[in-house]
C-alpha positions in Angstrom: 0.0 0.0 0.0 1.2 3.6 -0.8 -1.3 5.7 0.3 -1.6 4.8 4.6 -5.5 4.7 5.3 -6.6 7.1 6.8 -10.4 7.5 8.8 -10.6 11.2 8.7 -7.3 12.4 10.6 -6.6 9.5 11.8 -3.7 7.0 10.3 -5.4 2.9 11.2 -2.8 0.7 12.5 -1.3 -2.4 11.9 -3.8 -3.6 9.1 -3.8 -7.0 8.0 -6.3 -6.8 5.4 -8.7 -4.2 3.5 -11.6 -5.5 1.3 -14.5 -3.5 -0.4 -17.4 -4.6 -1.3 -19.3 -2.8 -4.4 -22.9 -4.1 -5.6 -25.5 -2.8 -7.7 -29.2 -2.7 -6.9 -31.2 -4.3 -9.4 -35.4 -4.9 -9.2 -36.1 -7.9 -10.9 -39.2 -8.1 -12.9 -40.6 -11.4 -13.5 -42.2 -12.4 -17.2 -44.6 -15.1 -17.0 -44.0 -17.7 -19.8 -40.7 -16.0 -20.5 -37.1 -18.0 -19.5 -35.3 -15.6 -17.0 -36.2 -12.1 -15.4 -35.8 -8.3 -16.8 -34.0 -6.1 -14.1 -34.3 -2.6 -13.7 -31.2 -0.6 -12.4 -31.4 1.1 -9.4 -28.3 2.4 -9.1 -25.0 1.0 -6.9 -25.3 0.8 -3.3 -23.0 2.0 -0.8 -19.8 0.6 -1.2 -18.8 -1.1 2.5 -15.4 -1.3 3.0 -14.0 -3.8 5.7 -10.6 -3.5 7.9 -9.1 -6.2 9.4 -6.1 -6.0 11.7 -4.5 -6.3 15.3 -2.6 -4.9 18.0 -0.1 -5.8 20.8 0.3 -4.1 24.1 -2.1 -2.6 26.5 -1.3 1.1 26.0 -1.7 0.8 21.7 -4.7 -1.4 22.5 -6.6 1.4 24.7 -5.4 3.9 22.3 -7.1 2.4 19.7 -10.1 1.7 21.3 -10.1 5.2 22.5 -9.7 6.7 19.0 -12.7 4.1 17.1 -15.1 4.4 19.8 -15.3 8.0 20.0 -15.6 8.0 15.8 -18.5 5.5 16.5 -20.0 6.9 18.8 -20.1 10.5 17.4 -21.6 9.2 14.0 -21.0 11.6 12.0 -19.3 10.6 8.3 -15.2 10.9 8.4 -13.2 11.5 5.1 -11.7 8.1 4.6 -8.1 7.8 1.8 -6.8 4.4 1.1 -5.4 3.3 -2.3 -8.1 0.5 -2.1 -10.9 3.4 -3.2 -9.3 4.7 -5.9 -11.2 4.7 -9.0 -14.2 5.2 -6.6 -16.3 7.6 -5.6 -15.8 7.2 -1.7 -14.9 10.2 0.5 -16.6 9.8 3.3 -17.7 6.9 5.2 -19.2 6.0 8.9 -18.1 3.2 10.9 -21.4 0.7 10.7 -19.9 -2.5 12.8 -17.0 -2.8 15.3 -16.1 -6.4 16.4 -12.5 -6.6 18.7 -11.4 -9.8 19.8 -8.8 -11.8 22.3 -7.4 -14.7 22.9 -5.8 -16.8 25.5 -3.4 -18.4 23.4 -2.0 -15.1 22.2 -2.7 -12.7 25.4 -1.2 -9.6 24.5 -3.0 -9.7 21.0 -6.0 -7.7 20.3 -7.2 -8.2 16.9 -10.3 -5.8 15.5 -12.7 -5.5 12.7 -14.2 -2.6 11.4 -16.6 -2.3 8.6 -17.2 1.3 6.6 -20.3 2.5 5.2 -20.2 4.8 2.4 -22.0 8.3 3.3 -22.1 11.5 2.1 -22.2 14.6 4.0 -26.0 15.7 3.8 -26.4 18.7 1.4 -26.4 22.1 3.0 -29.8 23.3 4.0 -31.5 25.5 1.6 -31.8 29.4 1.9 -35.3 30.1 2.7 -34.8 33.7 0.7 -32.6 32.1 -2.2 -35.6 32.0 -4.5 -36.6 36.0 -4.2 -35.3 38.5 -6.7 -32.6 40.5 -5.5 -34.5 43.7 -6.7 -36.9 43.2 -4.5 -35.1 43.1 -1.4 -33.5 46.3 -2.7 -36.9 47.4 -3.5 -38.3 46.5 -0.2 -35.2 48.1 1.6 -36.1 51.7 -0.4 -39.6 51.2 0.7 -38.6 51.1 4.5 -36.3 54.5 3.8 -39.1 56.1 2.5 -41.5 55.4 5.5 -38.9 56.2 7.8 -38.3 59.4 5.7 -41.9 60.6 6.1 -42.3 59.5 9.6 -39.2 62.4 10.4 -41.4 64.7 8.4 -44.3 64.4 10.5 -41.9 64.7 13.6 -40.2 67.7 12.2 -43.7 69.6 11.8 -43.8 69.7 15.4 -47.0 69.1 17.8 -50.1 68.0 15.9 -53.1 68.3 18.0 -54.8 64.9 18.8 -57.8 64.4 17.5 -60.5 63.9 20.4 -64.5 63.0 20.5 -66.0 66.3 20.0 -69.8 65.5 21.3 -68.7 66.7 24.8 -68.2 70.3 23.0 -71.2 69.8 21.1 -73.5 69.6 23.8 -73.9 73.1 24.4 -75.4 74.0 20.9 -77.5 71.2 20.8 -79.4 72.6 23.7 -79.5 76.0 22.5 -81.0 74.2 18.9 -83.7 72.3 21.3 -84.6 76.0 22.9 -85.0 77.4 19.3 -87.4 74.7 18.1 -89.2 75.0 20.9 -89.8 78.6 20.7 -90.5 78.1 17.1 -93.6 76.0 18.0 -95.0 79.1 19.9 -94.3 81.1 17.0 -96.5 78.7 14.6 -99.7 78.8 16.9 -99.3 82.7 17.1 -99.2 83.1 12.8 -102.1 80.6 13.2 -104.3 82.9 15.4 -103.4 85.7 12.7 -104.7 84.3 10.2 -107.9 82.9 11.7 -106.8 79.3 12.1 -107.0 78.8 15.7 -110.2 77.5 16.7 
């Protein structure tokens, strides 16, 4: 190998073996009276990509465990480089299985096996204003100028007297209108008598 793997920032140690495995998803549509099925491409699947290997001594077994736990546990896809990929389409990966093992024929050996999933970082979220014209941002921005711009007007007229109910003023001619109508009855009886309608 050339190229030391690497899960994210982190170089994998003593590797004994590195195998991928890269299938394509196929429906299969079965003709009746017809020898053999059609298939319908679904595209390939994630390629898995499996790491076997093992260590020797406490301290680089703990460190290990250490460093692929935390990945695991954090689940987050890791950039992954091996020459293994090339020609693929791999750059980031999660860590789907973990399997460590020990024997007591060989006590100071740890040996491990990790399995990759293929996974893509998902897509940034969109920008809820990315579909509105520019111009009418701009457009809306002028629009708040001008608002502001007329509210300083008004301000700069000085005190405008607030309007108020005016029946409370009011009040006072009404009743002088009431005394005027009721005078104006008197009046009527009086033209009445004049002109020999009264009784």
């Amino acid at each position: 190998m050339r190229v030391k793997p690497l899960l994210g920032d982190w170089e994998i140690p003593n590797i004994a073996a590195l195998e991928t495995l890269e299938r394509r998803d196929l429906a299969e549509i079965e003709i009746p009276g017809r020898t053999g099925s059609l298939f319908q491409d679904l595209g390939s699947a994630p390629v898995r990509i499996v790491i076997r290997g093992s260590l020797f001594g406490d301290e680089k077994r703990n460190e290990f465990l250490e460093t692929v736990r935390g990945k695991f546990r954090e689940g987050q896809p890791v950039t992954f480089v091996a020459d293994i990929v090339t020609a693929t389409e791999v750059q980031y990966v999660l860590i789907e299985t973990m399997q460590f093992a020990e024997s007591g024929i060989a006590p100071d050996e740890t040996s491990y096996f990790l399995l990759l999933r293929e996974s893509p970082p998902p897509p940034p979220p969109p920008d809820p204003l990315g579909g509105l014209d520019a111009g009418l941002l701009d457009q809306a921005g002028n629009l708040l100028d001008t608002v502001t711009g007329a509210l300083d007007a008004l301000d700069a007229l000085g005190n405008i007297p607030e309007l108020q109910d005016p029946t409370p003023q009011l009040e006072g001619v009404v009743d002088g209108v009431s005394a005027a109508v009721d005078g104006l009855g008197s009046i009527g009886s009086t033209i009445g008598n004049l002109f020999g309608a009264g009784g």
